[in-house]
N, C-alpha and C positions, 0 to 999 in steps of 0.2 A: 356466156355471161361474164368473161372476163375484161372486157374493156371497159365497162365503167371505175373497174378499179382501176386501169393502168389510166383512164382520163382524169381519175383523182389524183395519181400521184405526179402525174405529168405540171398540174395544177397544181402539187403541193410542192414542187420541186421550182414552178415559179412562182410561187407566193416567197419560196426561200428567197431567190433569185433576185427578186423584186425586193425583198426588204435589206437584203447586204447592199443593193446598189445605193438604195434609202440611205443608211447609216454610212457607208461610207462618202457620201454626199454630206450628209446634214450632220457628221458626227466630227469628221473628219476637222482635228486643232480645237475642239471643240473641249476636251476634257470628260468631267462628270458633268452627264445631264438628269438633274433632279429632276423626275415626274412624280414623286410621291414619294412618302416616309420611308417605304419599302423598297422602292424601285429604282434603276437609273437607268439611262442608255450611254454607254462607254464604249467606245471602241478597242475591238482587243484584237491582234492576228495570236492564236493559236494554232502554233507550229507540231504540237503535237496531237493527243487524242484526250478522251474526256477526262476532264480536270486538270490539265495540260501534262499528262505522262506524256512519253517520249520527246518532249520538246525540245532538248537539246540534243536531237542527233544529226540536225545537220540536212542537207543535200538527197542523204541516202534515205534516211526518215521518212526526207519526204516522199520519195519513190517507192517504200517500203510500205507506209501507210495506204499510199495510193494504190499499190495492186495489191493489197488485202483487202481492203477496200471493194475494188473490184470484182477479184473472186471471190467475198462474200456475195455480194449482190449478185454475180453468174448463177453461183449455188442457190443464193435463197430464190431468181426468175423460173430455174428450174423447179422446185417447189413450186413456185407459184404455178405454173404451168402442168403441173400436176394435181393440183390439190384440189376438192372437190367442195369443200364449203366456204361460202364466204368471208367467215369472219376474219381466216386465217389468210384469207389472199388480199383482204381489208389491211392488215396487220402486215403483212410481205411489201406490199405495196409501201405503205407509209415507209418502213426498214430503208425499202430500196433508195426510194426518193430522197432520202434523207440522207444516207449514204454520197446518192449521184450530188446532189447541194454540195456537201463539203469535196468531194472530189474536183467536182469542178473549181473550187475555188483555192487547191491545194495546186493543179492546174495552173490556173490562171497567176494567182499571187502567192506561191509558196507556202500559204499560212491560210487556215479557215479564219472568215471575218466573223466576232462572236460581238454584241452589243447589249444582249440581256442583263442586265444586273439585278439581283433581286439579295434584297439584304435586311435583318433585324439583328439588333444590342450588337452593332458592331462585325457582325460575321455576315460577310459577303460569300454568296453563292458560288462557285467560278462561273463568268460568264458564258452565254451561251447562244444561240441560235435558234431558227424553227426549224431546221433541218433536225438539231441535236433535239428536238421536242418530240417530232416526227419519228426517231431513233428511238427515243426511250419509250413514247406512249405504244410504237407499235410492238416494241420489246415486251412491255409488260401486257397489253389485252394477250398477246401471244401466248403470254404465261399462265395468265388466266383461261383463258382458251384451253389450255392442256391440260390443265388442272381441275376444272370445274366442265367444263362444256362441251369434251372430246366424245364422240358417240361413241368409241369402243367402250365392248363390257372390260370387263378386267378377263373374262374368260377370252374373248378374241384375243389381245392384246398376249397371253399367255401360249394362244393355239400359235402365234406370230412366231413366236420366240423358237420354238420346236424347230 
């Protein structure tokens, strides 16, 4: 029962795909694009990782990011391919895809293409992607998942540790 998740995030990794070609298309010299009080779509390469840490490192950064990058997503396929409930291979899935999105495009052009802007009373969000959506939603159900919905008792989980 594992490919429907690896068919979502195959999809969710071209939903990413599809929408940076979007933005770089229709964003591109473009400036801020006003959609609503809240919202803009602006083009931005971020060089580095979320909230643009690492950004100035250059060349090596970006080869740096890119096979951690990597080796996360090896480690968490492995999980996934082990794991036995859905929710967390739900959750691995989205991780990965979102990961493969900005790699490829660290990749391709040096720099992840981010165009989300979401802003109120002047504080703009740092921009961002569906990849980076795809990272953090599966980030946190994961969290959740461990926290509230793990079927170990706490007595399993203890018998482990021995």
């Amino acid at each position: 029962m594992r490919l429907p998740f690896l068919v979502f995030a195959a999809a969710l990794l071209a939903a990413d795909q599809l929408t940076k070609a979007l933005a770089l298309k229709g964003l591109a010299g473009q400036g801020v694009v006003a959609v609503t009080s809240f919202f803009n779509l602006v083009l931005v390469w971020n060089t580095g990782v979320s909230f643009g840490m690492f950004s100035g490192s250059g060349d090596a950064g970006r080869w740096a990011l890119t096979a951690m990058a990597l080796l996360v997503g090896a480690g968490l396929m492995v999980w996934f391919f082990r794991e036995r409930r859905n929710l967390p291979r739900l959750c691995i899935a989205m991780i990965v895809a979102g990961a493969l999105g900005n790699v490829i495009d660290r990749l391709r052009f040096g720099a992840v293409v981010d165009f989300l802007d979401f802003h109120a009373m002047g504080y703009h969000w740092p921009a961002f992607n569906i990849a980076d959506c795809a990272i953090v939603a599966g980030a946190v159900l994961l969290l959740v998942d461990g926290l509230f919905f793990s079927q170990d008792t706490p007595d399993e989980k203890r018998s482990e540790v021995k």
